[in-house]
N, CA, C and O atoms as CSV, one atom per row, in Angstrom:
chain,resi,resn,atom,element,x,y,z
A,1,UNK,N,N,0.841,-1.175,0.000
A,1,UNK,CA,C,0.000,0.000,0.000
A,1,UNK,C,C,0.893,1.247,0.000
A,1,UNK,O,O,1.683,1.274,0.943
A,2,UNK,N,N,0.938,2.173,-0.756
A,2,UNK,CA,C,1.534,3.351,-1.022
A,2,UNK,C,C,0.689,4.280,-0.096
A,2,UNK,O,O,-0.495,4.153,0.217
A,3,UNK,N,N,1.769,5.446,0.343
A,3,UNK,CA,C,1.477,6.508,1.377
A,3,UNK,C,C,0.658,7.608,0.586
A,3,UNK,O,O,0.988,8.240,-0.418
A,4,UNK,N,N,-0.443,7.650,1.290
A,4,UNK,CA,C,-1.242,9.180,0.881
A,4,UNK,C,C,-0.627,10.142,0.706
A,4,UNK,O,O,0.042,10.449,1.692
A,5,UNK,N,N,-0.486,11.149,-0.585
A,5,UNK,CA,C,0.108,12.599,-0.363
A,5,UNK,C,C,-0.960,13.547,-0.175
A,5,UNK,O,O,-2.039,13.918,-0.637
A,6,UNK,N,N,-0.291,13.709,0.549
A,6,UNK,CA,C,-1.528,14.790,1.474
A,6,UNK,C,C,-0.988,16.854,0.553
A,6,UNK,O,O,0.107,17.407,0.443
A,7,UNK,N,N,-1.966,17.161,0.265
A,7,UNK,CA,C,-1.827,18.150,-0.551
A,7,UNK,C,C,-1.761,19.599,0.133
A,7,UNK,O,O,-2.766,20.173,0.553
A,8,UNK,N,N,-0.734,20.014,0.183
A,8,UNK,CA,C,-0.693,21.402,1.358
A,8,UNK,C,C,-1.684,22.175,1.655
A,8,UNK,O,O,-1.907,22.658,2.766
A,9,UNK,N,N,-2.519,22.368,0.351
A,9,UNK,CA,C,-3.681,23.567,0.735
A,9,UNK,C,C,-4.954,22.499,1.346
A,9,UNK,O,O,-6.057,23.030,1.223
A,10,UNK,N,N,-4.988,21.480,1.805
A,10,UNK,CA,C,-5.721,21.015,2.534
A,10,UNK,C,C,-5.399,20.616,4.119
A,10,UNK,O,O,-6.046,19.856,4.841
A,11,UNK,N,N,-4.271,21.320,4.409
A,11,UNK,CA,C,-3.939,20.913,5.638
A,11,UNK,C,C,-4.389,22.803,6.533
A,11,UNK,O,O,-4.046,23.964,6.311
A,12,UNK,N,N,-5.139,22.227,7.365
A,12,UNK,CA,C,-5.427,23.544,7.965
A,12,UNK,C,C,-4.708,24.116,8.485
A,12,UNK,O,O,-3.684,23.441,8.588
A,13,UNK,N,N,-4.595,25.139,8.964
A,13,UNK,CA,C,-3.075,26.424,9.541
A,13,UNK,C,C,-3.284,26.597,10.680
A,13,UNK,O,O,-4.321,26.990,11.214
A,14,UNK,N,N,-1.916,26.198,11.311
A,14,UNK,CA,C,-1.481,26.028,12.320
A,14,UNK,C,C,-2.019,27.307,12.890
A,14,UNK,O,O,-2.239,28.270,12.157
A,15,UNK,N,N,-2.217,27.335,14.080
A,15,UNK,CA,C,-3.107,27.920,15.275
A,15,UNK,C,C,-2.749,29.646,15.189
A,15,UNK,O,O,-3.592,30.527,15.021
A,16,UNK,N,N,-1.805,29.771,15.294
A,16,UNK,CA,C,-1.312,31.417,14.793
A,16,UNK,C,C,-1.329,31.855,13.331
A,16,UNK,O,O,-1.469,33.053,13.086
A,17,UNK,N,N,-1.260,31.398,12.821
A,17,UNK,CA,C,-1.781,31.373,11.553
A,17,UNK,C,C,-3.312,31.956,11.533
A,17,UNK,O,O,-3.778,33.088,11.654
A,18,UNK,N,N,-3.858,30.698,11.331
A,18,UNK,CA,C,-5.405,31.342,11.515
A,18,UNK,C,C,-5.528,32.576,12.731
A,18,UNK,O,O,-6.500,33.320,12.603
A,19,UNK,N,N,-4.839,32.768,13.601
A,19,UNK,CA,C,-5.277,34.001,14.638
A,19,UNK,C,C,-5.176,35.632,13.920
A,19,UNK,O,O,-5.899,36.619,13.784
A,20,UNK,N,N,-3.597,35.122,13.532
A,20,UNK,CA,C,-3.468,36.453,12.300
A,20,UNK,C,C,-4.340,36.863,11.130
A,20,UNK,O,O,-4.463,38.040,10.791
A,21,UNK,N,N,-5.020,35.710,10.444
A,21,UNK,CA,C,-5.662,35.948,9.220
A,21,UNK,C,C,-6.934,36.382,10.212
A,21,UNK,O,O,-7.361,37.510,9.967
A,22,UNK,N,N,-7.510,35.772,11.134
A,22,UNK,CA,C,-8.532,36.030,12.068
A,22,UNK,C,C,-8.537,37.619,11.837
A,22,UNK,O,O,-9.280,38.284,11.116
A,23,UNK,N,N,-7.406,38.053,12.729
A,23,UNK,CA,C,-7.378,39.530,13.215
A,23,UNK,C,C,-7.528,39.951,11.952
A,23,UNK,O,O,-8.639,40.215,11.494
A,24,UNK,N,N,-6.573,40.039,11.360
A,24,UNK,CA,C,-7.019,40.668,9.456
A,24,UNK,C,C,-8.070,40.735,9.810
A,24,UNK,O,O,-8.202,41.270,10.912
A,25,UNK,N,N,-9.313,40.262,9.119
A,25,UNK,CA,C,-10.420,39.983,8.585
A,25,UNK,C,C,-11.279,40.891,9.638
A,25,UNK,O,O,-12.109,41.617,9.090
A,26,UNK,N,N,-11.217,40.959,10.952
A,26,UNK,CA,C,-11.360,41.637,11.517
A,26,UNK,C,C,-11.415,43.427,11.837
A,26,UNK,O,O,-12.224,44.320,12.091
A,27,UNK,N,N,-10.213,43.239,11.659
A,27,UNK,CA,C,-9.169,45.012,11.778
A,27,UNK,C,C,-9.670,45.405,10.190
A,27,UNK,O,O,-9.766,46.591,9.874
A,28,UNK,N,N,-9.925,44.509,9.390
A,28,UNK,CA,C,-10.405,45.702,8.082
A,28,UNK,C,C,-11.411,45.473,7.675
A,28,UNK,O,O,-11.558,45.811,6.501
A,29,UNK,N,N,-12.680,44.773,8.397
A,29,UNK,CA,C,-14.034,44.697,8.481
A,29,UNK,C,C,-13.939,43.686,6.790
A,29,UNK,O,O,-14.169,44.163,5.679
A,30,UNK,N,N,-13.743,42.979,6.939
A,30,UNK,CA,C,-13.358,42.021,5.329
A,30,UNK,C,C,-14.726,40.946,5.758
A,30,UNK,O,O,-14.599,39.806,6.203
A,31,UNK,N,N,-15.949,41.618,5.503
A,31,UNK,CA,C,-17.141,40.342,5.661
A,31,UNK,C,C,-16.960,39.497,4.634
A,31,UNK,O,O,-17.173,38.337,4.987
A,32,UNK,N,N,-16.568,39.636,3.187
A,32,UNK,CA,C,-17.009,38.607,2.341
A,32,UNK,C,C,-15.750,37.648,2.258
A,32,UNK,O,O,-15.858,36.769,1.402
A,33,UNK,N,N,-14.465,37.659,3.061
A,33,UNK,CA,C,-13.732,36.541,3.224
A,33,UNK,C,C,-13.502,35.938,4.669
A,33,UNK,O,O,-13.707,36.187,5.857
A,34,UNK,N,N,-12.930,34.957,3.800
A,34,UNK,CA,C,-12.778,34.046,5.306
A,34,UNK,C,C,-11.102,33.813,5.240
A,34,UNK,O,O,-10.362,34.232,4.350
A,35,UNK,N,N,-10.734,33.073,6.366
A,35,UNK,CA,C,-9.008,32.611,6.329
A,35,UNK,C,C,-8.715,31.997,5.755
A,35,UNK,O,O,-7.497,31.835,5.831
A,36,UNK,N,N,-9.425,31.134,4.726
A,36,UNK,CA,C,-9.043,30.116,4.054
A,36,UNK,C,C,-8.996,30.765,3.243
A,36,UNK,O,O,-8.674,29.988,2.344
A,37,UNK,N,N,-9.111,32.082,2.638
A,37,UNK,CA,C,-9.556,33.140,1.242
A,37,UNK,C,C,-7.951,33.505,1.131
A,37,UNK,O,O,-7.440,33.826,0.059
A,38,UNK,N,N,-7.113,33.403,2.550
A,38,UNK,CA,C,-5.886,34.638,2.033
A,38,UNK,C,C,-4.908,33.217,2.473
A,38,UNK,O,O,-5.000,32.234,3.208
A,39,UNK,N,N,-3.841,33.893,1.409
A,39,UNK,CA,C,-2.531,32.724,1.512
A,39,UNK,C,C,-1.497,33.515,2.437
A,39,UNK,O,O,-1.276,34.674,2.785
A,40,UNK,N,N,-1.049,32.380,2.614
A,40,UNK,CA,C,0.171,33.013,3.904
A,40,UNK,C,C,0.956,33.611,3.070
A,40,UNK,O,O,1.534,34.614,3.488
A,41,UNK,N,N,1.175,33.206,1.783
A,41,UNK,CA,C,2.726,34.306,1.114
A,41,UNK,C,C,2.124,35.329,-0.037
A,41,UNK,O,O,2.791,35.434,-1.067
A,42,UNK,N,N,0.904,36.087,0.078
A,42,UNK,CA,C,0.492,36.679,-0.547
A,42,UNK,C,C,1.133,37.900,-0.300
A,42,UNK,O,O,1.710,38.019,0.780
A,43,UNK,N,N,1.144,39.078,-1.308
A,43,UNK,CA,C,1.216,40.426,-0.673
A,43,UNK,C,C,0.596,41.013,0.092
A,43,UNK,O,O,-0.571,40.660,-0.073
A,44,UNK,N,N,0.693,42.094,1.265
A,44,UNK,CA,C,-0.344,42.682,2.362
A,44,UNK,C,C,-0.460,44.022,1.499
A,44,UNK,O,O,-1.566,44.563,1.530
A,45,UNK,N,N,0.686,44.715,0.618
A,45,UNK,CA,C,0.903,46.011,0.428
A,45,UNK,C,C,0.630,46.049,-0.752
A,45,UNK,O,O,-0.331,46.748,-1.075
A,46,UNK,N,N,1.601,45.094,-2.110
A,46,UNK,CA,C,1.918,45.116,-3.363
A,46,UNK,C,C,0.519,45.034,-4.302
A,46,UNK,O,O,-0.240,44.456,-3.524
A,47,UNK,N,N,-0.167,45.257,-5.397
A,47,UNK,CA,C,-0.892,44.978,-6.261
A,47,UNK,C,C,-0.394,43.870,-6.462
A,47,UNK,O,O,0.790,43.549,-6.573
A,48,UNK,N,N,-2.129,42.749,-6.553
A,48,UNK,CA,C,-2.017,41.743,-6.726
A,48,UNK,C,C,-2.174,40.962,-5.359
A,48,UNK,O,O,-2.587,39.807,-5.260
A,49,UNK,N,N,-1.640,42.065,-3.965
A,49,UNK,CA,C,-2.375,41.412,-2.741
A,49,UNK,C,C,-3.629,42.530,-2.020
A,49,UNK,O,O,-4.663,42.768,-2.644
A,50,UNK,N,N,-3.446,42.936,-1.114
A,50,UNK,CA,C,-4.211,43.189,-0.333
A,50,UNK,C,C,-4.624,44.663,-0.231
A,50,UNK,O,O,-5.600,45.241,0.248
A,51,UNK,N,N,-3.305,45.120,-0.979
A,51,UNK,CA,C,-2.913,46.835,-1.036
A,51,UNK,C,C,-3.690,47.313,0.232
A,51,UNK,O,O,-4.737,47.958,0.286
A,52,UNK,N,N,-2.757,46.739,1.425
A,52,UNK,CA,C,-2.555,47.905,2.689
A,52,UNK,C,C,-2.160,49.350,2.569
A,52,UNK,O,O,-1.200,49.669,1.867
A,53,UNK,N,N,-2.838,50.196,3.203
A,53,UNK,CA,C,-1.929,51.259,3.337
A,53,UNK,C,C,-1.807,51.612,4.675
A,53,UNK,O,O,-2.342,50.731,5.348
A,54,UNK,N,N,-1.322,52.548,5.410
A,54,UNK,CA,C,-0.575,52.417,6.919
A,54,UNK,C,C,-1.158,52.955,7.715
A,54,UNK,O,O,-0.509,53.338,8.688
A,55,UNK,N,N,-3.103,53.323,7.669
A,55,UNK,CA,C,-4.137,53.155,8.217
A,55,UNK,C,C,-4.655,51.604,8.466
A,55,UNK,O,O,-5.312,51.235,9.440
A,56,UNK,N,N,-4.228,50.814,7.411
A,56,UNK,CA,C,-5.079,49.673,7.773
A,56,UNK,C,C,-3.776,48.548,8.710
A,56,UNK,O,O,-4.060,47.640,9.491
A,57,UNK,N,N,-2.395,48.997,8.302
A,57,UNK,CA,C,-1.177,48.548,9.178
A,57,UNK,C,C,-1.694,49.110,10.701
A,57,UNK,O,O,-1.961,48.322,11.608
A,58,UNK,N,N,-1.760,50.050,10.794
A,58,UNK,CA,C,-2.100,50.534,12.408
A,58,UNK,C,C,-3.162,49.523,12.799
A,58,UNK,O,O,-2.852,48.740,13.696
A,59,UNK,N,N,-4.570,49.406,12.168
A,59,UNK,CA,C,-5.853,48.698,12.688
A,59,UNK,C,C,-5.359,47.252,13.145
A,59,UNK,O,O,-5.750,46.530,14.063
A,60,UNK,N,N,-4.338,47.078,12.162
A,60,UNK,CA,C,-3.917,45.311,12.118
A,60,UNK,C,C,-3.589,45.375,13.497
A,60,UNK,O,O,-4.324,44.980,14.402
A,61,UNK,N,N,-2.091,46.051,13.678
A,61,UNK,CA,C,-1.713,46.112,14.784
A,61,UNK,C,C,-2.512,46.343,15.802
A,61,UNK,O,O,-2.387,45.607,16.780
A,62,UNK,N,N,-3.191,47.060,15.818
A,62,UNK,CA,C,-4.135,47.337,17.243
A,62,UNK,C,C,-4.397,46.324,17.300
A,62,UNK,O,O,-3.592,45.783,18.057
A,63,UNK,N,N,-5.484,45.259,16.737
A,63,UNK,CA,C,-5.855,44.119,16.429
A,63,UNK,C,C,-4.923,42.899,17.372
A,63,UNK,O,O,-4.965,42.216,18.395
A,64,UNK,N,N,-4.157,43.193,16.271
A,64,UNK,CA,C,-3.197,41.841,16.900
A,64,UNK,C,C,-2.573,41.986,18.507
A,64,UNK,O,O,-2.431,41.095,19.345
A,65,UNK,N,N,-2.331,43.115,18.581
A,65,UNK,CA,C,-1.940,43.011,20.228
A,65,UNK,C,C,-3.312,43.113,21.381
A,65,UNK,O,O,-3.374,42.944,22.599
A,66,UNK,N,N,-4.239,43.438,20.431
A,66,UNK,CA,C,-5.611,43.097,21.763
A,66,UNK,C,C,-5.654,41.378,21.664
A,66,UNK,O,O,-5.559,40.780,22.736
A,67,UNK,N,N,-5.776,40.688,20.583
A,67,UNK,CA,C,-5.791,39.419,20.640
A,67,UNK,C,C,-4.981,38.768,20.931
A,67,UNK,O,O,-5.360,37.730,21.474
A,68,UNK,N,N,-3.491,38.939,20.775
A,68,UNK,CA,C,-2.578,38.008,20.971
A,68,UNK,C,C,-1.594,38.639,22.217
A,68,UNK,O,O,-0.515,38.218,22.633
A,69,UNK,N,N,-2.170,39.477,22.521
A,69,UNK,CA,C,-1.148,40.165,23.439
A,69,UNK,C,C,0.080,41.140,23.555
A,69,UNK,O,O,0.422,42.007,24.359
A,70,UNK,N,N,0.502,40.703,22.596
A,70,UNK,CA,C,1.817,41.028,21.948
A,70,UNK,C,C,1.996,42.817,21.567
A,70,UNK,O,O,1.071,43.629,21.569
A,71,UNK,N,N,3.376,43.087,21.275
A,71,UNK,CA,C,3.194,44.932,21.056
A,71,UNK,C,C,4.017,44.632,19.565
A,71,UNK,O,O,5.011,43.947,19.324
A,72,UNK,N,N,3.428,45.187,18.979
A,72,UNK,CA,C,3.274,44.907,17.458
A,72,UNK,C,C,4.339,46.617,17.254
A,72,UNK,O,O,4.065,47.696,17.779
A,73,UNK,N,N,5.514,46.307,16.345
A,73,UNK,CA,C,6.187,47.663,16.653
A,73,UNK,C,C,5.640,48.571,15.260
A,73,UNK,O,O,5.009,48.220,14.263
A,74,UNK,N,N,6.300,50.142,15.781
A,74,UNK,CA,C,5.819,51.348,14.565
A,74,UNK,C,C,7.193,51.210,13.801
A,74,UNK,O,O,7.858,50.175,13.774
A,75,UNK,N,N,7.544,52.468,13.148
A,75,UNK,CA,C,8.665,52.312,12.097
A,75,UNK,C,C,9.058,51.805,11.371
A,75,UNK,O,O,8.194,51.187,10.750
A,76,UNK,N,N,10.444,51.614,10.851
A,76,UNK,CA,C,10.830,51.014,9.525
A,76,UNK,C,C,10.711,49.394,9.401
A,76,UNK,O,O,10.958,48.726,8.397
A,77,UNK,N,N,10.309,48.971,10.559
A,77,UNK,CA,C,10.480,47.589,10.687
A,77,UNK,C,C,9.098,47.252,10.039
A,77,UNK,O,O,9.107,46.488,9.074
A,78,UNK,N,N,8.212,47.629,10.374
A,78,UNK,CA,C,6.554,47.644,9.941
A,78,UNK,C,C,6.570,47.107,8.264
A,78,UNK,O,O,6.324,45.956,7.904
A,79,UNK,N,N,6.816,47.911,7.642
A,79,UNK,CA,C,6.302,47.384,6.096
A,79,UNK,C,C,7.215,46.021,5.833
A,79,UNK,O,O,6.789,45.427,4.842
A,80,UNK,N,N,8.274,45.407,6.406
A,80,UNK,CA,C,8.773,44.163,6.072
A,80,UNK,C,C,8.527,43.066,7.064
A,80,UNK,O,O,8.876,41.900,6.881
A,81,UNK,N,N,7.934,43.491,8.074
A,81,UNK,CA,C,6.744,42.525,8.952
A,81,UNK,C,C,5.431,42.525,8.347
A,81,UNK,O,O,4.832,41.452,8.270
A,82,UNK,N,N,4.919,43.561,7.919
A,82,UNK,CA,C,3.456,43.283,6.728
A,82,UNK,C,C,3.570,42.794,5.997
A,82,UNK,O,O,2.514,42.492,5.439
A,83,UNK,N,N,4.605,42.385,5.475
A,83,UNK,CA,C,4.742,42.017,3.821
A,83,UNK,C,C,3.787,40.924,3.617
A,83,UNK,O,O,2.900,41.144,2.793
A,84,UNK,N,N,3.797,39.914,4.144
A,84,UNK,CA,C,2.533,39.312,4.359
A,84,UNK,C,C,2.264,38.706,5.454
A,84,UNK,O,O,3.038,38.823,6.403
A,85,UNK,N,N,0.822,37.740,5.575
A,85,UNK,CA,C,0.572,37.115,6.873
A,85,UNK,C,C,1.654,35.847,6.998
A,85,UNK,O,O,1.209,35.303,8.009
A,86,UNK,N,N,2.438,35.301,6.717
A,86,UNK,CA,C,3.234,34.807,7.142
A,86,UNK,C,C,4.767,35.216,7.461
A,86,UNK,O,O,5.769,34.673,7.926
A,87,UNK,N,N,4.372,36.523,6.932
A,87,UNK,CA,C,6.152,37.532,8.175
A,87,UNK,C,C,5.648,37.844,9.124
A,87,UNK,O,O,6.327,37.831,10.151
A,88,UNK,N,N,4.440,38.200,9.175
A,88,UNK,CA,C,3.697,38.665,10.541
A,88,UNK,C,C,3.854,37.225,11.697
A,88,UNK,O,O,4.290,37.109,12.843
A,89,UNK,N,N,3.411,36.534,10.965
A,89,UNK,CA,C,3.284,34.746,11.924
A,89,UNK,C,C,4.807,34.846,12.400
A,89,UNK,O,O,5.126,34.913,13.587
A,90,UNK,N,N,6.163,34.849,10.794
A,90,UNK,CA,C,7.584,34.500,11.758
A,90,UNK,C,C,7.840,35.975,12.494
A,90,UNK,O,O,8.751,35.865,13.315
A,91,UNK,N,N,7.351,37.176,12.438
A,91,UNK,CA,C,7.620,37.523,13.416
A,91,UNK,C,C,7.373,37.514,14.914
A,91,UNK,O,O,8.157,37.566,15.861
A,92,UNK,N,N,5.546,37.400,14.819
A,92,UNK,CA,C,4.791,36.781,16.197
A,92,UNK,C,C,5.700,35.847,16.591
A,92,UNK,O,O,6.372,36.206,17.558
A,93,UNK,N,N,6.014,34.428,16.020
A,93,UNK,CA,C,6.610,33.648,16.691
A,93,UNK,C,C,8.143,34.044,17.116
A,93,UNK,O,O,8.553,33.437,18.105
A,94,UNK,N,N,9.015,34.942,16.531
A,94,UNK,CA,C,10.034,35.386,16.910
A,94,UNK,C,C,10.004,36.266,17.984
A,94,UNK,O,O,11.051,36.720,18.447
A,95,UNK,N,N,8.843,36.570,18.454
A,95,UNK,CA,C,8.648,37.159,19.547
A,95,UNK,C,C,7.734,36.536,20.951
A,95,UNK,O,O,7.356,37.105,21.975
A,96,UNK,N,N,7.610,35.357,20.553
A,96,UNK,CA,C,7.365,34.477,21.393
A,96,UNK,C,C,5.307,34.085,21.822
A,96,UNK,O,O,4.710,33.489,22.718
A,97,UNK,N,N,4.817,35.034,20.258
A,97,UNK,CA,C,3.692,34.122,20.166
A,97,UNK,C,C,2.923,33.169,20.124
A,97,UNK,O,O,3.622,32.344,19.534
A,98,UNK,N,N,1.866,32.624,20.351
A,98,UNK,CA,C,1.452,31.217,20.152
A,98,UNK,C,C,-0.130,31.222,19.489
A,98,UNK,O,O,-0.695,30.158,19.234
């Protein structure tokens, strides 16, 4: 019997993962998607993703540190932690999120 390949976009996202896309969806009032709608390596800023601008970076952040606790920083560091929801995740976790 040969091993199932299990196909990545069917494996659900790990727990911070979904918290981040959570908060998204949240912080920019996004009713007609869900977390399964946005990919972890999409753009947050660029055409073609999400085209943030640094009203909706602030909301995120507010967001994410009421939910996860965490202090989400301002400055130059900001637009290469947005870049998408999965720099946001390795940064949460580089800062000791869960």
């Amino acid at each position: 019997m040969s091993p199932t390949a299990v196909d990545p976009a069917d494996e659900a996202p790990d727990t911070l993962t979904l918290k981040v896309k959570e908060a998204l969806i949240r912080a920019l009032l996004l009713t007609d998607i869900t977390p399964a709608d946005l990919a972890d390596d999409a753009p947050l800023w660029a055409d073609g993703g999400m085209k943030l601008d640094s009203v909706d970076a602030i909301e995120l952040a507010v967001e994410l540190e009421r939910t996860l606790g965490v202090r989400m920083p301002d400055g130059e560091e900001t637009r290469e932690i947005y870049a998408s929801i999965g720099s946001i995740v390795a940064y949460l976790r580089a800062q000791g999120a869960r």
